[in-house]
Structure formats: structure tokens, C-alpha cells
N, C-alpha and C positions, 0 to 999 in steps of 0.2 A: 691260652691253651685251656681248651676241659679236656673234661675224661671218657674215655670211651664208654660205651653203656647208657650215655644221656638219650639217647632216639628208640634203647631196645633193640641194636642192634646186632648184639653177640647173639648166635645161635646158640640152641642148645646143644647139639653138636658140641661149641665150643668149651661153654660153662656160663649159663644165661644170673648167674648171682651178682655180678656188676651191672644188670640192666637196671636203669632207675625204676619199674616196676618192682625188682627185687630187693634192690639198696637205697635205702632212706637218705643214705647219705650224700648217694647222685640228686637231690631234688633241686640244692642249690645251685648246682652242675646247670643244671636243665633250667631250671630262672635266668638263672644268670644270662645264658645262652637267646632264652625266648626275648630275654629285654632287646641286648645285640640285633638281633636277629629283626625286631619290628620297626629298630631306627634308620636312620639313613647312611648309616656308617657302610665304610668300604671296609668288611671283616672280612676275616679268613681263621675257623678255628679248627686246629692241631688238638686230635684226640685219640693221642698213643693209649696203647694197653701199660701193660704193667714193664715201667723200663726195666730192660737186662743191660748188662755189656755186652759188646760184640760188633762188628761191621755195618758196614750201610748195608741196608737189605732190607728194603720196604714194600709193603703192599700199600699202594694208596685206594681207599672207598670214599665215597661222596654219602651223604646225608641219602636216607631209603635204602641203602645196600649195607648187607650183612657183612662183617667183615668174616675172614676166615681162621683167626688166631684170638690173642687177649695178649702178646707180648708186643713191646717196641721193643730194638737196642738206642740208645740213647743216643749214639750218633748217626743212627736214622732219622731222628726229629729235627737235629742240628742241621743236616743234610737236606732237609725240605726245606727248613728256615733259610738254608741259604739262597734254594732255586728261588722260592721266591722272593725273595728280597733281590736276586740279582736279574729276574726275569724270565728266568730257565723254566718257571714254572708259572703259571696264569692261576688262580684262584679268587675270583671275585667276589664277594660275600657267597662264600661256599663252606663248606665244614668236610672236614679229611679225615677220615679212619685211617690211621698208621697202626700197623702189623708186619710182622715177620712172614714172608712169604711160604706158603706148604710147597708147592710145586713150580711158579714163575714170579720173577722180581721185576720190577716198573723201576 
């Protein structure tokens, strides 16, 4: 799992201060990620916003798409984890923006 904000994803709209262009402290985020990402490994990285509690209720984005929040609930992360570990859900070296939905939930 990293964190959202490693691609520059949040709009400003949202609140762009977690993009690794604005937080120094996403840079290992984003290392970390680029090493992943040039090997041959079958990844799949989960990059919730800021966990709350609350229900499943997710938005999923892909890697170049903006998301449209900066919250996860934390048993929305749990809830992806499980699609794909049981198959429900494909992800093949892909990176997923988890958000709480504004107007439609996936």
C-alpha cells in the first residue's frame, strides 16, 4: 500500500498539499513505487486517502486519473483487499486510487 498523492493526482478542487510535488514526505511514496513498478513483479498498489470509519463506499481510479476526494473508510481498503485476493476484482501491476464516493459508488 502507498499513498495517495504519489502521481499528483488529487485536484485542486480537492486539496493538491498531499501531491508529492507539494509533500516531501510522499517522495519515498513515489521511490518506492517507481522501483515496484520497473520490476517484473505482479503488483497491485492500494492508495487510500486519509482513513476515516465508515462503510464500504469506494471510488476506484487507476494510475493518470484524478481522484475526486482525499478520504478512504478503512473498511473500503479491506473490501478491495478482499475482491482481489478472491478474484472479484483483476488488477495486474495497476495502482488504485480508493476514495469515498461524491455522487456514484463502484
Amino acid at each position: 500500500m502507498v499513498a495517495m498523492g504519489i502521481y499528483n493526482e488529487i485536484p485542486a478542487s480537492v486539496c493538491v498539499q498531499d501531491n508529492v510535488d507539494n509533500n516531501p514526505a510522499q517522495i519515498h511514496n513515489l521511490r518506492a513505487a517507481k522501483v515496484i513498478e520497473a520490476s517484473s513483479l505482479d503488483y497491485t498498489f492500494l492508495r487510500p486517502g486519509f482513513l476515516i470509519p465508515g462503510p464500504d463506499s469506494v471510488v476506484i481510479t487507476h494510475r493518470g486519473e484524478n481522484v475526486s476526494g482525499n478520504t478512504t473508510t478503512i473498511s473500503s481498503v479491506g473490501a478491495v483487499a478482499v475482491q482481489l485476493v478472491t478474484g472479484n476484482l483483476q488488477a495486474s501491476r495497476d495502482s488504485f486510487g480508493l476514495n469515498q464516493p461524491t455522487t456514484k459508488k463502484i
